[in-house]
C-alpha positions in Angstrom: 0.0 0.0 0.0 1.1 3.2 -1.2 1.9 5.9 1.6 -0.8 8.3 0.1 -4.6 7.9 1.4 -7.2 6.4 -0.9 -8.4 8.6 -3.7 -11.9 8.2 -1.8 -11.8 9.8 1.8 -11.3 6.8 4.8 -15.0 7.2 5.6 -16.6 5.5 2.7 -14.0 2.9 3.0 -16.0 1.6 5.5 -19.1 0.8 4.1 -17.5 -0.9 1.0 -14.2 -2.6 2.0 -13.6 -3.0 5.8 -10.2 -4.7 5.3 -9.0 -1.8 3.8 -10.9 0.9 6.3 -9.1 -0.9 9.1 -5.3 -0.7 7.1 -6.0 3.1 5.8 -7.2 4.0 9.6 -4.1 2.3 10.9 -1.8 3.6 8.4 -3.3 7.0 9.1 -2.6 6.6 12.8 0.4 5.4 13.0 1.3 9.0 10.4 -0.4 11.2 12.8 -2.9 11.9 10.4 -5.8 12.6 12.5 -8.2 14.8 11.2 -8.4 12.4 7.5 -9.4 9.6 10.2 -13.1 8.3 10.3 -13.7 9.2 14.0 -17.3 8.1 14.2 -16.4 4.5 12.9 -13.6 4.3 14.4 -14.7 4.9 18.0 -17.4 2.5 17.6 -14.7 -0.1 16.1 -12.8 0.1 19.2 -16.0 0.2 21.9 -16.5 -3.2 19.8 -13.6 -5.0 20.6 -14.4 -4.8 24.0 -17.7 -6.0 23.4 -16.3 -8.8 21.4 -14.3 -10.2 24.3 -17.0 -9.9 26.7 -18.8 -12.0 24.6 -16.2 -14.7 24.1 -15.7 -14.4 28.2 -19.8 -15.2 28.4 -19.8 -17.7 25.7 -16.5 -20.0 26.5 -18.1 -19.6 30.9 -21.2 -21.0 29.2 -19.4 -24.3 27.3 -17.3 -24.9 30.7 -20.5 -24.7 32.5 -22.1 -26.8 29.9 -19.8 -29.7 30.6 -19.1 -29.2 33.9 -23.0 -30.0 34.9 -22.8 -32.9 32.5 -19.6 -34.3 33.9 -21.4 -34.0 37.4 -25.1 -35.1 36.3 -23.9 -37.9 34.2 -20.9 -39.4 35.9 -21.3 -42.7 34.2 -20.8 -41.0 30.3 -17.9 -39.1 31.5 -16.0 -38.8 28.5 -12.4 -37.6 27.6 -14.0 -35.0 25.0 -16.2 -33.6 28.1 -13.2 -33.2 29.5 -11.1 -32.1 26.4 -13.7 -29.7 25.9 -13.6 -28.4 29.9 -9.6 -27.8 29.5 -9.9 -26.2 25.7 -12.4 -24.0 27.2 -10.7 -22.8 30.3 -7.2 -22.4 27.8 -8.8 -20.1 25.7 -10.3 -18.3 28.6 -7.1 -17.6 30.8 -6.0 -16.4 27.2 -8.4 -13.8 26.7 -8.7 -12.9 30.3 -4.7 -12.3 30.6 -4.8 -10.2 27.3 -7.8 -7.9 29.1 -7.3 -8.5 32.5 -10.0 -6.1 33.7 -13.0 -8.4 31.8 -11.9 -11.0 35.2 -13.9 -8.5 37.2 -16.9 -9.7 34.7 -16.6 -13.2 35.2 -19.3 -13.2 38.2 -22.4 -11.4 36.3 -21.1 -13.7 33.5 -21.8 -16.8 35.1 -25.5 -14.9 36.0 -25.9 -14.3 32.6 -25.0 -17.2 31.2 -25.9 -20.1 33.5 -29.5 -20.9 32.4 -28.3 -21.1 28.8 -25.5 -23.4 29.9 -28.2 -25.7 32.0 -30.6 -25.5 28.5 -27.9 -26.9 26.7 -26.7 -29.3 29.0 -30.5 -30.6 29.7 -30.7 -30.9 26.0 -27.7 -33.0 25.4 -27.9 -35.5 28.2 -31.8 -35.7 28.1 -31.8 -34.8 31.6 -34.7 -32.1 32.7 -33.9 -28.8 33.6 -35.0 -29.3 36.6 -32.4 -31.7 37.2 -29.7 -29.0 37.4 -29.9 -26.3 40.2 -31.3 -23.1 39.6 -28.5 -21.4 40.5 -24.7 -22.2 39.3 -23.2 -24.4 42.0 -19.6 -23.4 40.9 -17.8 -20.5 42.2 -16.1 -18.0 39.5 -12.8 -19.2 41.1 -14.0 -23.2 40.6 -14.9 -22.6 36.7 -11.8 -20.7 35.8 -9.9 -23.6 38.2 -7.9 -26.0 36.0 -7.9 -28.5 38.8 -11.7 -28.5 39.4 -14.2 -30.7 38.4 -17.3 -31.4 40.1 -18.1 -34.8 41.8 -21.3 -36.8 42.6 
C-alpha cells in the first residue's frame, strides 16, 4: 500500500471494504494523520472489541458450565472429549482474560448471565430435565476458571 490515502476519503471505505478501512485507519494513525481519520467509525470499532471479548468471556463460561453440569449429572458418560472440551475452554479463557485483565472483574455477572443457557444446553444434550440442574450455578467463579476442578457426585 502506497503511503498516500485512498483517492476516496477513509469514511466510505468503510461501508465498502472494511479490510481496507481498518489498514487506511491504521496507516493514518500510526502518520499522525488525524483529522483524515473516520472518527465516528472508528470509535465505535474500538467500543466493539471490548464488546467482542465480553462476549467470548460469556460464551467460553457457558461451554465450561455446559460440561461441567454434564460431567457432574452424568458421571457414568464421562468422557475424555467432556473433558477435552472443559480444559480447551478454560485455555482459551485464561487467554483472553490475561490479554484484558480487567473483563476477570466480569466473570461473576457472566456466570449470572449465562448459566441458564449453559443448564438448556446441557439438559438438551444428556436428556436430563432442567429441573435436574440447580437453579442457581453451583460453581464459584474461582472453581470454573480452576484447571484442577471438576465437580463430583
Amino acid at each position: 500500500m502506497s503511503a498516500k490515502s485512498p483517492v476516496r476519503p477513509v469514511a466510505t471505505l468503510y461501508e465498502e471494504d472494511f479490510a481496507l478501512w481498518a489498514e487506511e485507519t491504521g496507516r493514518l494513525l500510526r502518520q499522525g494523520r488525524f483529522s483524515e481519520l473516520d472518527i465516528e467509525n472508528l470509535a465505535e470499532e474500538v467500543a466493539d472489541m471490548a464488546k467482542r471479548d465480553k462476549r467470548e468471556v460469556e460464551n467460553r463460561i457457558a461451554v465450561l458450565i455446559q460440561h461441567l453440569l454434564k460431567w457432574e449429572h452424568q458421571a457414568g458418560k464421562r468422557s475424555g472429549s467432556w473433558e477435552a472440551t472443559i480444559i480447551t475452554q478454560r485455555a482459551e479463557l485464561d487467554r483472553v482474560l490475561e490479554q484484558s485483565p480487567s473483563l476477570r472483574r466480569s466473570v461473576p455477572e457472566a456466570v449470572a448471565r449465562v448459566y441458564l443457557s449453559a443448564v438448556r444446553s446441557a439438559a438438551k444434550e444428556t436428556g436430563l430435565p432442567e429441573k435436574t440442574f440447580p437453579s442457581e450455578c453451583p460453581y464459584s467463579p474461582e472453581q470454573i476458571l480452576d484447571a484442577t476442578f471438576l465437580p463430583s457426585r
